[in-house]
C-alpha positions in Angstrom: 122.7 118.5 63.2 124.4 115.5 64.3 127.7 115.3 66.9 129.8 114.1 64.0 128.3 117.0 62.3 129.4 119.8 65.4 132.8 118.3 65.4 133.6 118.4 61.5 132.7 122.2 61.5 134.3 122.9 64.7 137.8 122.4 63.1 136.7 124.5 59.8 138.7 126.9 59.2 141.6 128.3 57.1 142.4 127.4 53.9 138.5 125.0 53.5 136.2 126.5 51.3 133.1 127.3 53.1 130.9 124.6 54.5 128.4 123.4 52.2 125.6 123.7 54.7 122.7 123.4 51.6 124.3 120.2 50.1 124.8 118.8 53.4 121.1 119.3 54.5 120.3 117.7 51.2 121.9 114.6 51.8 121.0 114.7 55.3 117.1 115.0 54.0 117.9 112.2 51.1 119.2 109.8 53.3 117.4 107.0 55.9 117.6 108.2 59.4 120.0 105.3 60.1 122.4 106.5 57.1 122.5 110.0 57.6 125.6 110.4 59.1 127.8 108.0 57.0 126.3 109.5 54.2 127.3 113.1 55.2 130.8 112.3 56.7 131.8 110.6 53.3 130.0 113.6 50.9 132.4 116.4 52.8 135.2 114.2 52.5 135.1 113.7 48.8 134.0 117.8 49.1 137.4 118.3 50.5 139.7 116.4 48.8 138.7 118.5 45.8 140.5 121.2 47.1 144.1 121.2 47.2 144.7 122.8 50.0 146.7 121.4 52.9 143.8 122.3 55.5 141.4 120.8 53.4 142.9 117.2 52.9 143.4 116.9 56.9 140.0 118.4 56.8 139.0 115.8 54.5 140.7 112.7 56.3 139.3 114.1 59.7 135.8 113.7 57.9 137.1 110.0 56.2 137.8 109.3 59.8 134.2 110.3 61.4 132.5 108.4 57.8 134.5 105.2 58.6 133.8 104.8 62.4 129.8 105.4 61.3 130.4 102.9 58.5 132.0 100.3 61.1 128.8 100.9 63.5 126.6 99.7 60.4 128.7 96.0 59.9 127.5 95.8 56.4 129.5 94.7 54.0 127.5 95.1 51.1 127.1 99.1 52.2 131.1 99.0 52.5 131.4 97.9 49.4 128.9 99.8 48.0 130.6 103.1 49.0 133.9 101.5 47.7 132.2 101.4 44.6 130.7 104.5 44.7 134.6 105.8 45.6 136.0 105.0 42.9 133.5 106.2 39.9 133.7 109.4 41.7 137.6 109.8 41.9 136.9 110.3 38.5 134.6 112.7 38.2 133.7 116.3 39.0 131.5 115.3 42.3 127.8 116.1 40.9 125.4 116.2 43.7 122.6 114.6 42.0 124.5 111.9 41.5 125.7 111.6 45.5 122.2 111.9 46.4 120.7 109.0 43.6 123.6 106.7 45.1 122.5 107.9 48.9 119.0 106.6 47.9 120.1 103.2 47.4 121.7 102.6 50.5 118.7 101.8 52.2 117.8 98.9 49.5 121.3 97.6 50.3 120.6 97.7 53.6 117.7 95.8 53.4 119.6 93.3 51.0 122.2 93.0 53.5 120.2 92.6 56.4 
């Protein structure tokens, strides 16, 4: 498990539902080594800010937090905008897994386009 992932479940607690350790070890084993923490950091904030709970949203912007400093390391545009994109399709829907992990599997394409 990654740092960012120590501190993120370090502050769960309360009112969060319970940490999605299978999904996040899915996207963790979906993703490129060099993608694996952006790629977590943003699923359990979108996981969050599902739940309306107020220790979930600061749980949630805690994890936007750790997703956007790991996203800032990578100085890619085309991955910033790709998970802007991704952002909003999935304000609007019900957060399907599968779906998360196809998009986490084209990172690595935009990564190379980017490079």
């Amino acid at each position: 498990m990654s740092l960012s992932l120590n501190e993120i479940k370090s502050i769960w607690s309360g009112d969060i539902p319970i940490y999605p350790e299978q999904d996040v070890n899915r996207v963790m084993e979906t993703a490129a080594a060099e993608h694996r923490d952006v790629c977590s950091c943003f699923f359990l904030f979108r996981y969050l800010h599902r739940t309306p709970t107020p220790g979930a949203t600061l749980a949630g912007d805690y994890c936007f937090a750790r997703f956007s400093k790991h996203l800032s390391q990578l100085d890619s545009v085309p991955m910033t905008d790709a998970f802007a994109e991704y952002l909003r399709e999935d304000t609007m829907s019900s957060g399907d897994l599968a779906k998360y992990l196809d998009f986490v599997r084209t990172l690595s394409e935009i990564s190379a386009d980017g490079a």
